[in-house]
C-alpha positions in Angstrom: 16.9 10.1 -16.9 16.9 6.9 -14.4 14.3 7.1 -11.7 13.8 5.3 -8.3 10.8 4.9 -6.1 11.6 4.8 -2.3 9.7 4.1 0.6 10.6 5.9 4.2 9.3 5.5 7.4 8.5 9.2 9.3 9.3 8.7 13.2 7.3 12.0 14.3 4.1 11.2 12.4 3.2 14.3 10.8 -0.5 15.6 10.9 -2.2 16.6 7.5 -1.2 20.0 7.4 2.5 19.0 8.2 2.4 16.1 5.3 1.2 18.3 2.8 3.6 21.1 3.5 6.4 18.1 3.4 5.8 16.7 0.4 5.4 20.1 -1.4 8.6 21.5 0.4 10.4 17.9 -1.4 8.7 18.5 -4.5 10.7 21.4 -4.9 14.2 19.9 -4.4 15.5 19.9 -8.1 15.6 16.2 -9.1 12.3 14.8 -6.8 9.6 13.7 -9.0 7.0 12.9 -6.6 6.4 12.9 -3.2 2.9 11.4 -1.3 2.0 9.9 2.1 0.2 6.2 1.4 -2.9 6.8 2.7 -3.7 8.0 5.7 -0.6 6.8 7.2 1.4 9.4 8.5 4.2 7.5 8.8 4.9 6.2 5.2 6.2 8.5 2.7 6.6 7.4 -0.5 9.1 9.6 -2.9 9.7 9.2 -7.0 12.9 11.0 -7.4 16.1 11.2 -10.4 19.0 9.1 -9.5 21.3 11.5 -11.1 20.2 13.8 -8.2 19.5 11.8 -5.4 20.5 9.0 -3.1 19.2 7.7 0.1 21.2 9.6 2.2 20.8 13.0 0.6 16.8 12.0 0.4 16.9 11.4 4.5 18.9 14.4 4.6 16.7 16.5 2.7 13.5 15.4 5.1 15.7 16.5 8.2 16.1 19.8 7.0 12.4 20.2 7.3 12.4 19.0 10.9 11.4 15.1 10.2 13.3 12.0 10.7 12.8 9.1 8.4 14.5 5.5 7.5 14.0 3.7 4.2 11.9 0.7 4.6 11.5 -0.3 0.9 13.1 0.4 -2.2 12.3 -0.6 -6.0 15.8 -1.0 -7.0 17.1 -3.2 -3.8 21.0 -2.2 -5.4 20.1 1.1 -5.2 
């Protein structure tokens, strides 16, 4: 199983109640590993996710669908 760790800007700016119920709703998606907020920033989402599952497009998607808007900002596999 490959993995990848992406960063994504949020343009709304969820409040806590909204962040939480984001990253559980993504943790559910077959294939995401992890998904967190870095710290109190409610703009920076970080998700851990399969390869085999996932790209960058589907990931964006997949936030969209729960009424969010997002960009990747940083990657750990730049060829990704």
């Amino acid at each position: 199983m490959e993995e990848d760790r992406v960063q994504i800007d949020i343009e709304e700016g969820p409040d806590a109640t909204e962040r939480s119920l984001l990253t559980t709703r993504l943790e559910q998606e077959h294939g995401v590993l992890g998904a967190w907020f870095l710290g109190d920033n409610p703009h920076r989402l970080r998700v851990r996710y399969e390869r085999a599952h996932f790209s960058h497009a589907t990931l964006l998607d997949a936030i969209a669908e729960h009424g969010f808007h997002g960009r990747i900002v940083g990657d750990d596999d730049p060829g990704a």
